[in-house]
C-alpha positions, 0 to 999 in steps of 0.5 A: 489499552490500545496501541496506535501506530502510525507510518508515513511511506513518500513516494508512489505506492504500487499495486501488488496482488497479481501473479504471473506464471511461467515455465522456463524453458527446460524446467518441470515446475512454474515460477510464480513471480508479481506481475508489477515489477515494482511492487517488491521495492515499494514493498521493501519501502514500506518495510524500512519505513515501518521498521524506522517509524514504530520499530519491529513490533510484531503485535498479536491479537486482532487489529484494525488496519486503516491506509490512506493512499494519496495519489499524484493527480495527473497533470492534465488534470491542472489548469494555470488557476489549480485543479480544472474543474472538469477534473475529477474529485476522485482517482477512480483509476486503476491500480484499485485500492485492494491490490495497494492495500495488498502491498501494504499488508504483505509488507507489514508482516513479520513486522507489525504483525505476525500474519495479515489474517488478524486484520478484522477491520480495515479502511482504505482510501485512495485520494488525489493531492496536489503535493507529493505522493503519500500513505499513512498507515495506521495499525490499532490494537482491538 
């Protein structure tokens, strides 16, 4: 049978994925840290909101990842009657989607699942809303 697990995240999701290296001053080995700062609290977001929504599951077997980004649409995008018509339908902006879905992937582990490799089947879309920001998560079991 398969298992359906669904997690809301509000807020602006953030790109993770891209590492900066460094050697501080006086050290012999390189410290690896995300170049996007705020990665980490989106990625601990992530986390509680998982933990709260579907609990520590930690599934086995191959599963299929399918991740909804909705994005705040810039303001210039709105006119007095709604959306402009010059806006565009789709956030073809950065951050991609990859490096969002990064974020989320890495943050599910150990919580939904054992390691982000069992993943076999994954749909990502990232879409503009007038409301607040948002992603659904939604993990089945294959």
């Amino acid at each position: 049978a398969t298992v359906i697990y669904t997690i809301t995240v509000a807020g602006k999701p953030e790109p993770a994925g891209s590492k900066r290296a460094f050697v501080p001053k006086g050290w012999t080995r390189a410290v690896v840290t995300d170049a996007n700062a705020k990665a980490t609290p989106w990625k601990r977001m992530v986390a509680a909101c998982a933990e709260e929504q579907a609990g520590r599951v930690v599934l086995e077997g191959p599963l299929k990842l399918t991740v909804v980004f909705e994005l705040a649409r810039p303001k210039g995008h709105l006119g007095k009657n709604g959306v402009r018509a010059s806006a565009p339908a789709h956030p073809t902006v950065k951050p991609d989607a990859t490096k969002l879905l990064r974020g989320v992937e890495d943050a599910l582990t150990g919580i939904l699942w054992r390691d982000d490799a069992q993943i076999v089947e994954q749909h990502v879309t990232k879409r503009y809303t007038e409301l607040a920001p948002l992603t659904t998560i939604t993990v089945e079991t294959l």
